[in-house]
Backbone as numpy.savetxt, mean C-alpha at the origin, in Angstrom:
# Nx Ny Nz CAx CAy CAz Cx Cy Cz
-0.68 19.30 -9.75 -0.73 18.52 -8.53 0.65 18.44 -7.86
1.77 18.29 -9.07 3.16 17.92 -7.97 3.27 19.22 -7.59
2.99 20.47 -8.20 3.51 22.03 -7.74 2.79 22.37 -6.78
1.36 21.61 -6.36 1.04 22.17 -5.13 1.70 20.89 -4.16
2.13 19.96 -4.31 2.91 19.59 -3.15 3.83 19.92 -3.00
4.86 20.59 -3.88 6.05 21.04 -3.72 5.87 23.11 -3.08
4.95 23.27 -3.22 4.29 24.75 -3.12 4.13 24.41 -1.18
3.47 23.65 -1.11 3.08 23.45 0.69 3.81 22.48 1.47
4.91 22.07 0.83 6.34 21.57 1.18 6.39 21.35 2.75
6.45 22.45 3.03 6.91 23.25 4.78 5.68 22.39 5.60
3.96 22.80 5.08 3.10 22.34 5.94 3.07 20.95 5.71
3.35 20.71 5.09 3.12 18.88 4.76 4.04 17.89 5.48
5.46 18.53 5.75 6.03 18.04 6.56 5.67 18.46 7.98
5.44 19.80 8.21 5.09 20.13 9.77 4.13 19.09 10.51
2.99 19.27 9.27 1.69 18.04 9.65 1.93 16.61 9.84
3.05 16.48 9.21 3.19 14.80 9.28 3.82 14.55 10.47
5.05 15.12 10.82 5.46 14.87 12.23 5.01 15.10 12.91
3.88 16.18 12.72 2.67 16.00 14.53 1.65 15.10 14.27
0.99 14.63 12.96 0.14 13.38 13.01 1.65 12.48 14.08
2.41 12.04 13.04 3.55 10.79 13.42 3.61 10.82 14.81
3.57 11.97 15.88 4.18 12.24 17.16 2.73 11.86 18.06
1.31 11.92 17.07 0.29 11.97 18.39 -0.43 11.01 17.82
-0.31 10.12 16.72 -1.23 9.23 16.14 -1.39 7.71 17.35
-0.56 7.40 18.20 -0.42 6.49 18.78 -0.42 7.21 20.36
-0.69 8.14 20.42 -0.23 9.22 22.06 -1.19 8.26 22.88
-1.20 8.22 24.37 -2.45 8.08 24.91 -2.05 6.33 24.67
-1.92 5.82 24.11 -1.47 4.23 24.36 -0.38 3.62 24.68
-0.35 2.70 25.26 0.24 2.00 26.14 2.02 2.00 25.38
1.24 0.93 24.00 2.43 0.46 23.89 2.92 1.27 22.45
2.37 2.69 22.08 2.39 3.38 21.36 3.25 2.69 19.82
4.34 3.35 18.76 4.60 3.08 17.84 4.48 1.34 17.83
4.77 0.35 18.91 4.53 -0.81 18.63 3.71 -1.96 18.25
2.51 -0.71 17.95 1.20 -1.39 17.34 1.24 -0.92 16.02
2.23 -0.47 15.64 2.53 -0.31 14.22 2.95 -1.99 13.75
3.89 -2.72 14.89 4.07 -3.42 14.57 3.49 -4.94 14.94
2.47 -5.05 16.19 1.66 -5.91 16.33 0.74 -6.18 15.81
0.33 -4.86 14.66 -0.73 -5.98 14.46 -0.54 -6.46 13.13
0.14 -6.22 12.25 0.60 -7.22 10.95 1.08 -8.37 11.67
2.45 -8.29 12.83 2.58 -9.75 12.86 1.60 -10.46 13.81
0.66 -10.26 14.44 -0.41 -10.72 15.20 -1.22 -11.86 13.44
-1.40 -11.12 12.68 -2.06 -11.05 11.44 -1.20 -12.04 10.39
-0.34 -12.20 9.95 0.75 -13.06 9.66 0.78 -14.41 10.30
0.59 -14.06 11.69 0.60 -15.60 12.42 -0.67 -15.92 11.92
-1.78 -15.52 12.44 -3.38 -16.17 11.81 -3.15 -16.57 10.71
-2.64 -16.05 9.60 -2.83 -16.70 8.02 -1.90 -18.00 8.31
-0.21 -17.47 8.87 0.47 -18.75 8.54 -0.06 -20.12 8.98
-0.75 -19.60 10.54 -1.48 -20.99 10.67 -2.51 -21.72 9.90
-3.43 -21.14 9.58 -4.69 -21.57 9.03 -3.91 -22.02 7.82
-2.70 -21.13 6.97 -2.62 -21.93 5.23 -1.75 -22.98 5.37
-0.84 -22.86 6.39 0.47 -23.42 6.28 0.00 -25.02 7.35
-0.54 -24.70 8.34 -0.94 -26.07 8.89 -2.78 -26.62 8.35
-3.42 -25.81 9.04 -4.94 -25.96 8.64 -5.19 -26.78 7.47
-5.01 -25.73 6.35 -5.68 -25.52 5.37 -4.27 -26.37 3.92
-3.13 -26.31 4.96 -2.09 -27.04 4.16 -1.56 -26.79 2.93
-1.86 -25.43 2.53 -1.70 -24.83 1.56 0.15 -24.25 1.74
0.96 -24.31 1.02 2.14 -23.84 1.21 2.68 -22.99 -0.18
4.07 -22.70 -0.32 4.19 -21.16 -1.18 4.33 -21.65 -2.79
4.76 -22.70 -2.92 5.25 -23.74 -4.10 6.34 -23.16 -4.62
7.36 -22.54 -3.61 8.88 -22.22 -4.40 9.79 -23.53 -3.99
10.52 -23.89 -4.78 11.09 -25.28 -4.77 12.94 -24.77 -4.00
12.79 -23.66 -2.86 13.61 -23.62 -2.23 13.70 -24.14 -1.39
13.10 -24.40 -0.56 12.84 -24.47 1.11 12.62 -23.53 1.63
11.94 -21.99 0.75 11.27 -20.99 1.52 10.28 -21.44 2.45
10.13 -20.92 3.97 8.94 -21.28 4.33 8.03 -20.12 4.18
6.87 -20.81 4.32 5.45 -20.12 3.99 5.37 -19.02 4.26
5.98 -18.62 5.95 5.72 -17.23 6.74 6.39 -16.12 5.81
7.96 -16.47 5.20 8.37 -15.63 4.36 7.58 -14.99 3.26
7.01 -16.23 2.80 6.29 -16.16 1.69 5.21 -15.30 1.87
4.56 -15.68 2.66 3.54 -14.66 2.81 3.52 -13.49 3.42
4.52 -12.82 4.58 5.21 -11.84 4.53 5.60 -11.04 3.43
6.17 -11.45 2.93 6.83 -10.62 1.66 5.45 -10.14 0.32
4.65 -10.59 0.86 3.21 -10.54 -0.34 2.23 -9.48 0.99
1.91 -9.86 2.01 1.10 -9.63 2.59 1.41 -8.16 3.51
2.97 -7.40 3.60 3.27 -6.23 4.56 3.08 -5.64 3.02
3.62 -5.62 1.84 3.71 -4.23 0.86 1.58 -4.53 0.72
0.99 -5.15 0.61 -0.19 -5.13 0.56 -1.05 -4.18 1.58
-0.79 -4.87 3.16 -1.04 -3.92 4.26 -0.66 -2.45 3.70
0.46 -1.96 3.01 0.58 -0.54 3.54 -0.10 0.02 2.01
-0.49 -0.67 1.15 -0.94 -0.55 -0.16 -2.66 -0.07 0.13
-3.35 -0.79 1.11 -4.42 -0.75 1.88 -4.48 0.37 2.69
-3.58 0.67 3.42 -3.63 1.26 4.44 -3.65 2.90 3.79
-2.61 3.02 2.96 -2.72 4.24 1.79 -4.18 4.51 1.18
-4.75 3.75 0.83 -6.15 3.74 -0.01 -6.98 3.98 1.33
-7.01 3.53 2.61 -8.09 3.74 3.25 -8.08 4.86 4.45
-6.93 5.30 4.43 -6.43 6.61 5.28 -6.60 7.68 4.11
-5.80 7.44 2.81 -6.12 8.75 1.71 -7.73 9.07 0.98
-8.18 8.01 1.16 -9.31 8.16 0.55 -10.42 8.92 1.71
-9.80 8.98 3.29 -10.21 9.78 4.25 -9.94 10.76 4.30
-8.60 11.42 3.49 -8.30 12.55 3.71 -9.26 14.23 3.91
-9.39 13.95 2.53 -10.44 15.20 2.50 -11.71 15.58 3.64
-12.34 14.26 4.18 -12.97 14.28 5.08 -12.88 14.81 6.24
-11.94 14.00 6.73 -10.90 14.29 8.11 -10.17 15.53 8.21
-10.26 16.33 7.17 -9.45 17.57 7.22 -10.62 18.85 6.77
-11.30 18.38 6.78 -12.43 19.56 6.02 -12.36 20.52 7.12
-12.23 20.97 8.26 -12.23 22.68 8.70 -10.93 23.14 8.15
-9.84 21.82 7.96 -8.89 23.11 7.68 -9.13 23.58 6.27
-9.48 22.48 5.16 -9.56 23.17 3.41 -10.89 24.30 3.79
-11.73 24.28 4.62 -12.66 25.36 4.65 -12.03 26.56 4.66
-11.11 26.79 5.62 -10.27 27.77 6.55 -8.92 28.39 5.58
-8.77 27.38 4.52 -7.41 27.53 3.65 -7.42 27.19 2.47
-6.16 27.41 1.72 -6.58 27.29 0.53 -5.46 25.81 0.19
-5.11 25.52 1.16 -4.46 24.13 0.90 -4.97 23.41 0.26
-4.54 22.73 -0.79 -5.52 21.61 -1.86 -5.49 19.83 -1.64
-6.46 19.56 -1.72 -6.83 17.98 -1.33 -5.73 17.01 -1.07
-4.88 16.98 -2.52 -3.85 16.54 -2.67 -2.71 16.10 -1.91
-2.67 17.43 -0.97 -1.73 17.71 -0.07 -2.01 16.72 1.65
-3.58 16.96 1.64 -3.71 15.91 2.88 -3.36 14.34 2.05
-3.90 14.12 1.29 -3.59 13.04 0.56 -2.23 12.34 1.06
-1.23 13.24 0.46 -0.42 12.99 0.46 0.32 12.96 1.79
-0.19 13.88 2.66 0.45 13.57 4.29 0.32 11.92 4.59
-0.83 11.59 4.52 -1.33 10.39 4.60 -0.82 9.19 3.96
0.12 9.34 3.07 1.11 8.85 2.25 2.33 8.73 2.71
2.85 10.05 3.23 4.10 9.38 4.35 4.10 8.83 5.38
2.57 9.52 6.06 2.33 8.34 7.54 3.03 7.09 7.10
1.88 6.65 5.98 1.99 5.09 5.71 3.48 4.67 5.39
4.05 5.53 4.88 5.26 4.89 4.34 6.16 4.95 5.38
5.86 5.29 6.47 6.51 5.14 8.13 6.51 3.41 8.67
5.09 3.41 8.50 4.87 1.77 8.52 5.62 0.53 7.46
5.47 1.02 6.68 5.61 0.62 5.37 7.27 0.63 5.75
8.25 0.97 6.10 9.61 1.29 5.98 9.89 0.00 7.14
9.00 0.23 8.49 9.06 -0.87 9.42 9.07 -1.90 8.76
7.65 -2.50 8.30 7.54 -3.70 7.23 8.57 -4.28 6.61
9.34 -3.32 6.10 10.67 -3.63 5.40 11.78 -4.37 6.42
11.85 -3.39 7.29 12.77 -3.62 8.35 12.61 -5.29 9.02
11.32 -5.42 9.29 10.70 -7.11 9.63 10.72 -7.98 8.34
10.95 -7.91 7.60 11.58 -9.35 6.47 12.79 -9.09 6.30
13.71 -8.46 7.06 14.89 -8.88 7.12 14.96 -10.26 7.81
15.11 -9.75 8.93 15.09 -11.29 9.78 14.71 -12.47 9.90
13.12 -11.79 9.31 12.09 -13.45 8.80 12.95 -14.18 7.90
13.54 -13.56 6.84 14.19 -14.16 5.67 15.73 -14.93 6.26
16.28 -13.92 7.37 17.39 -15.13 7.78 16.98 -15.79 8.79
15.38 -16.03 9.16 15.40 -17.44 9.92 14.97 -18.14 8.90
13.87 -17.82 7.62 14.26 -18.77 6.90 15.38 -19.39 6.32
16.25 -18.88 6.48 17.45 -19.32 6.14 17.49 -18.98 4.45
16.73 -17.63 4.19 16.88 -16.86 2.76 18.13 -16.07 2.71
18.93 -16.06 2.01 19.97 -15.33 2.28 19.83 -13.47 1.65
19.89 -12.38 2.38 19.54 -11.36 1.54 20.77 -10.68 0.55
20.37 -11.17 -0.71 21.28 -10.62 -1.90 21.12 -8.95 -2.22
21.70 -8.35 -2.66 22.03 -6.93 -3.50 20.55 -6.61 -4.36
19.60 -7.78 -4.41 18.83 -7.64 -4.99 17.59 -6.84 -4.25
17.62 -6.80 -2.77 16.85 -7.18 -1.97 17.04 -4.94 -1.86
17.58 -4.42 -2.32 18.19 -2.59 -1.79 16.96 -2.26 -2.49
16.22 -2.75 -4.01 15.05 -2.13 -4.66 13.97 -2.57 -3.92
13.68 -3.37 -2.93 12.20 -3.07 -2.25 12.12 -1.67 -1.57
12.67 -1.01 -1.35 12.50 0.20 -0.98 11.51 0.86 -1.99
12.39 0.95 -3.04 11.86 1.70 -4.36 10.65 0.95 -4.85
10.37 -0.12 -4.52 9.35 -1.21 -4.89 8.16 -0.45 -4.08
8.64 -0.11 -2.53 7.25 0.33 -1.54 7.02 2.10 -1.91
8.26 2.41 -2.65 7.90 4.39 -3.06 7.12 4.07 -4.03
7.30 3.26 -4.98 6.06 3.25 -6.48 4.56 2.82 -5.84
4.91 1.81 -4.90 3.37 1.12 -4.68 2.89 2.09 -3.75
3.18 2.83 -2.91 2.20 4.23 -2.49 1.91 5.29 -3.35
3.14 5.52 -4.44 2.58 6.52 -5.42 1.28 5.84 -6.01
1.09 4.56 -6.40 -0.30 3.84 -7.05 -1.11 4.17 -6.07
-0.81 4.13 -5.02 -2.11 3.88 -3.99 -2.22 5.66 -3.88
-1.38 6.45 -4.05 -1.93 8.32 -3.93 -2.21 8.09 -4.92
-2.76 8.22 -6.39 -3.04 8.56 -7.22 -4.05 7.20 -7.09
-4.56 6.16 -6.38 -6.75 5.89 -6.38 -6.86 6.91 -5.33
-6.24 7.32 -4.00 -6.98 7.47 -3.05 -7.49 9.32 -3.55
-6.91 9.96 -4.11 -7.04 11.28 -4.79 -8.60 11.42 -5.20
-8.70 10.83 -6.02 -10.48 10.37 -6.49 -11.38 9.74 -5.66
-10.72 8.65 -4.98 -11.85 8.29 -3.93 -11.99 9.24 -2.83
-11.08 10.16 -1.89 -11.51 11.28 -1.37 -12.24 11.75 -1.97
-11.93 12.10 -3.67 -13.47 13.55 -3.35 -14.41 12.75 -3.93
-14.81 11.15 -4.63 -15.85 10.92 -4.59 -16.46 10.52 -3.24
-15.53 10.25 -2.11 -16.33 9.91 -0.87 -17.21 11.35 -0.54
-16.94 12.30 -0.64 -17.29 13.81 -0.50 -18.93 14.10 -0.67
-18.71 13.54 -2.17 -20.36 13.02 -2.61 -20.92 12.28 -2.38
-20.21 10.81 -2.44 -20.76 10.01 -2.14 -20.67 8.86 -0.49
-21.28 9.60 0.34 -20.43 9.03 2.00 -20.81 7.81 2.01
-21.23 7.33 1.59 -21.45 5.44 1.32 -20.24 4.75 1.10
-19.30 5.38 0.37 -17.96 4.82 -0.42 -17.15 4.61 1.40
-17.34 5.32 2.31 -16.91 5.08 3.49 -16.68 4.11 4.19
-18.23 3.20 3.63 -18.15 1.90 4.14 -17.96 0.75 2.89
-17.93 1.35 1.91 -17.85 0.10 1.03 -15.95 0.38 0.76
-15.23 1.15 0.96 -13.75 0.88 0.08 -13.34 -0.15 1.63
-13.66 -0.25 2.40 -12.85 -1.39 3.72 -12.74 -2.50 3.01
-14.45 -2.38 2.77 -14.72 -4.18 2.09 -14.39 -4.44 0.68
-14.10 -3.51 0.33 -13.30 -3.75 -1.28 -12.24 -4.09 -0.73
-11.34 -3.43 -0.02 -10.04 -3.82 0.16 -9.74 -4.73 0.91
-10.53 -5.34 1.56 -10.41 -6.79 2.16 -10.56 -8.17 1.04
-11.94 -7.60 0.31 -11.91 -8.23 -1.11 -10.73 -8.51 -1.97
-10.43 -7.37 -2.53 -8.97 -7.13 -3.07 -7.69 -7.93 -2.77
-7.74 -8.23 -1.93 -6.00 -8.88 -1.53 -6.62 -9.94 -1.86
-7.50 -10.93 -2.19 -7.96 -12.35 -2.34 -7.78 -12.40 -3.77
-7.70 -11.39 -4.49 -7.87 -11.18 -6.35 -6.30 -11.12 -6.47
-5.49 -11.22 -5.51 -3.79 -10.98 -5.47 -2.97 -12.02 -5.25
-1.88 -12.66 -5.28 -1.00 -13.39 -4.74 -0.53 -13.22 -3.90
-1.23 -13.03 -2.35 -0.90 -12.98 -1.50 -1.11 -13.67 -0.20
-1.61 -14.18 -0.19 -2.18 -15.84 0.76 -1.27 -16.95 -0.09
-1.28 -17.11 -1.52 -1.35 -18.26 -2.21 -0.15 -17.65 -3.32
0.05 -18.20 -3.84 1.11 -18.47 -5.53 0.07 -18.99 -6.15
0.53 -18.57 -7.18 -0.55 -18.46 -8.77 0.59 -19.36 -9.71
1.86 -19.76 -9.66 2.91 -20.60 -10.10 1.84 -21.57 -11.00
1.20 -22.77 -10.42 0.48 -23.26 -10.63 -1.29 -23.15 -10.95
-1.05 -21.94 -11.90 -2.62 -21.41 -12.36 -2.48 -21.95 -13.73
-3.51 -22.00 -14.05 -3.23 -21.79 -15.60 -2.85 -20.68 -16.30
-2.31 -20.31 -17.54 -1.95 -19.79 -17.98 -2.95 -18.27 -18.08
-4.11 -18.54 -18.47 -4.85 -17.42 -18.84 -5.37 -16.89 -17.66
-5.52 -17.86 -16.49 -5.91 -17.01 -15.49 -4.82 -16.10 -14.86
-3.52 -16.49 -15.02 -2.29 -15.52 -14.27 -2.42 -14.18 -15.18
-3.07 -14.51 -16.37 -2.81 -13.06 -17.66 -3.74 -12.78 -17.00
-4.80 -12.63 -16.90 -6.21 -11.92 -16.13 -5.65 -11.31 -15.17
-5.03 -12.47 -13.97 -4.39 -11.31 -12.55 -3.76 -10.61 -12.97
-2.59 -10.87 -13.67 -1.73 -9.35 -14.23 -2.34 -8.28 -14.55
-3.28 -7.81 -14.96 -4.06 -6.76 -15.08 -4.37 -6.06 -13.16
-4.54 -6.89 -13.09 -4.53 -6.09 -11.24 -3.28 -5.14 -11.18
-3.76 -3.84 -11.08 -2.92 -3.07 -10.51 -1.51 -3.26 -9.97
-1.69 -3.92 -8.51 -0.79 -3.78 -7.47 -0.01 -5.12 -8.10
-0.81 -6.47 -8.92 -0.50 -7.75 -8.76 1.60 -7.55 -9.24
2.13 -6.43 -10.02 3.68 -6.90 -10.46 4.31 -6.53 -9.25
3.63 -5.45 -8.59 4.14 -5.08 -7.50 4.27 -6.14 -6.37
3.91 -6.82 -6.14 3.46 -7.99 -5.04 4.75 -9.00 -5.85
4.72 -9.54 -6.65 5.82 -10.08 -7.83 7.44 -9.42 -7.64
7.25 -8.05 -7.49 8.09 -7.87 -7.81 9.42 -7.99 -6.22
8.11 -7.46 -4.91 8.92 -8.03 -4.13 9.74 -9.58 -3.69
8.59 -9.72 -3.95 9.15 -11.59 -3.86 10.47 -12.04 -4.89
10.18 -11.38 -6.23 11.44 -11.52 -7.08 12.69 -11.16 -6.11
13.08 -9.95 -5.70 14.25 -9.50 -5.10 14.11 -9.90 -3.98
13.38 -10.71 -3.42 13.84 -10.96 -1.80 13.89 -12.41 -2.04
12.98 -12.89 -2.60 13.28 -14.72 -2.61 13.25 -15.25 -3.94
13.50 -14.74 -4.79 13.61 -15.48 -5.79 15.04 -14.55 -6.21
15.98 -13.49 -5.62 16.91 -12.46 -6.05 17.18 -12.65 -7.30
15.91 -11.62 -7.99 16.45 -11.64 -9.24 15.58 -10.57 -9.78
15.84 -9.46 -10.42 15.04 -8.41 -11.13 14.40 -8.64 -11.62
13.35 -7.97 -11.42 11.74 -8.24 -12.19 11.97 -7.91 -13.52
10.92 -9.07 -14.09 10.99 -9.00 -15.59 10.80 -7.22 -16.39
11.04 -6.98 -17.35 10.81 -6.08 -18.40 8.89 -5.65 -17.87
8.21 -6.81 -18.36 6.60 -6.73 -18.26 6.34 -6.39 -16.76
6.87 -6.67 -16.19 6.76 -6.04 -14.44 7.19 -4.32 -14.25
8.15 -4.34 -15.09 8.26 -2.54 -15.25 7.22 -1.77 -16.03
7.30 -2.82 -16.94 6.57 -1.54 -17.59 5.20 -1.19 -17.45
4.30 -2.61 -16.54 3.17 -2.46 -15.81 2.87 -1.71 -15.02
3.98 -1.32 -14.04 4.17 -1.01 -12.64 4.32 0.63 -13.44
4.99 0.81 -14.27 5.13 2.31 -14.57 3.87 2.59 -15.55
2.95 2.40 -16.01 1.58 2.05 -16.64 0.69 2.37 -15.74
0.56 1.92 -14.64 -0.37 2.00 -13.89 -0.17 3.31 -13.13
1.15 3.55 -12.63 1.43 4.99 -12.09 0.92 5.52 -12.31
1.25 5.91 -13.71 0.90 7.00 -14.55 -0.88 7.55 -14.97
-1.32 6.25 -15.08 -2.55 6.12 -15.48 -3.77 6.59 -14.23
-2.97 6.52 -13.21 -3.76 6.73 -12.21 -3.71 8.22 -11.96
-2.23 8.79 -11.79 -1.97 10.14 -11.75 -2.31 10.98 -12.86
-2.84 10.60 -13.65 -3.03 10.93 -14.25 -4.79 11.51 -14.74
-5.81 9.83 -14.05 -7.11 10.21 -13.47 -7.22 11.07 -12.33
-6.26 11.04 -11.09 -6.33 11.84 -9.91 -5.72 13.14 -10.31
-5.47 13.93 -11.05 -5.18 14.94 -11.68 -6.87 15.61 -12.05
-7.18 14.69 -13.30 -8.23 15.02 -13.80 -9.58 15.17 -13.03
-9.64 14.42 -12.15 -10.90 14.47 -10.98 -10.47 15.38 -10.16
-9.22 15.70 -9.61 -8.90 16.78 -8.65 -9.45 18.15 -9.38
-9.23 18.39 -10.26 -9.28 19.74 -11.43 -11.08 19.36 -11.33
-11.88 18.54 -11.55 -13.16 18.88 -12.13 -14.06 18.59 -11.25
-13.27 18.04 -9.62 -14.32 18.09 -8.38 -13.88 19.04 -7.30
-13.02 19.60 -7.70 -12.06 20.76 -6.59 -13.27 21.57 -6.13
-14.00 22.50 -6.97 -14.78 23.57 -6.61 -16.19 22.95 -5.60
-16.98 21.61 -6.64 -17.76 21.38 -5.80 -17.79 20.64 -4.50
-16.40 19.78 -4.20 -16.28 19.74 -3.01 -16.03 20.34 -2.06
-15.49 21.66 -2.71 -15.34 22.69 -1.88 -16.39 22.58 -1.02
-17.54 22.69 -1.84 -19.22 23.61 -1.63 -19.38 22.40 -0.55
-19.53 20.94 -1.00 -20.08 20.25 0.27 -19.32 20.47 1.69
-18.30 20.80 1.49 -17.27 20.63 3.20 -17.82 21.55 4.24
């Protein structure tokens, strides 16, 4: 899998800067709906938890909420956004794998830097949120980068398998949205789990993405390196996934061929 992305190198970048250059063409306010609509989306939650619903982050800083949920809710968006653009890949590209011998993987993975285009913005917007909260950004704060390269590698290695089971199965089309709307509610990302009980926070830890979501908040508002058990989760799950999207790529390659 990495030798055919490193093998189609040239097209993978060619493709991405003409998706990047025409994905927004034709609209108004083009790349800036990259960035309206998370914070359009951010405001709705902060209101409803933070006034409504009165729910706030329970860090005993004076973080406010918006941070809080910023910092949980943009690496989530592009965690989503990876799973529901990659898991399109194969679809959305089927005259060209008809036409070529380019392998799944590779759209996959275009679809992976899109996101991490967004995903880099995201970053760029909790700077500022954090100094109007009046968070100060420490030395700690340089590994969310590397925090958002691992959490798209998790999200290429589900969306690998869900492409070619969408292939077979075109139902999965409409059900992975509503999983992944589902999904962020099974996360710490509206809310802090600080105050769970004990066995239910061990249950969330088993969520995939959940150290990842942890781990930003560690280096941006809590500046402090994620625990040992946050690494070695976060590198666990990588692996485990790339490791299924390997194995399903190899044993559905031929017959998805046949359906495209």
């Amino acid at each position: 899998m990495l030798k055919n992305l490193y093998t189609y190198r040239r097209y993978l970048l060619g493709s991405f800067w003409t998706d990047l250059r025409y994905r927004y063409a034709g609209t108004a306010l083009g790349f800036f709906w990259v960035i309206i609509n998370p914070i359009v989306e951010v405001i709705i939650y902060a209101v409803v938890f933070s006034q409504i619903v009165s729910i706030r982050s329970g860090g005993g800083k004076g973080i406010s909420y918006v941070l809080f949920l910023t910092s949980g809710l943009f690496p989530y968006l592009a965690f989503s956004q990876m799973i529901s653009r990659g898991s399109n890949a194969i679809k959305s590209n089927a005259l060209y794998m008809r036409r070529s011998l380019v392998p799944a993987e590779v759209f996959v993975f275009k679809e992976g830097l899109l996101t991490s285009f967004s995903f880099l913005i995201y970053l760029v917007l909790l700077i500022p949120i954090s100094l109007v909260a009046d968070n100060p950004i420490t030395w700690q704060a340089v590994l969310m980068p590397v925090f958002a390269g691992l959490l798209l590698l998790l999200g290429f290695g589900m969306a690998i398998p869900l492409a070619n089971f969408r292939i077979l199965f075109p139902d999965l089309g409409e059900i992975i949205p509503v999983l992944l709307q589902l999904w962020r509610w099974t996360l710490p990302v509206m809310f802090s789990d600080k105050n769970f009980p004990t066995w239910l926070r061990r249950i969330m830890s088993l969520n995939p993405p959940y150290y990842f979501i942890r781990a930003f908040r560690d280096v941006l508002i809590e500046h402090r390196i994620p625990p040992m058990e946050a690494w070695l989760s976060i590198g666990f799950w990588i692996i485990a996934f790339l490791l299924i999207a390997q194995l399903v790529s190899r044993w559905l390659r031929n017959e998805v061929k046949d359906l495209l």
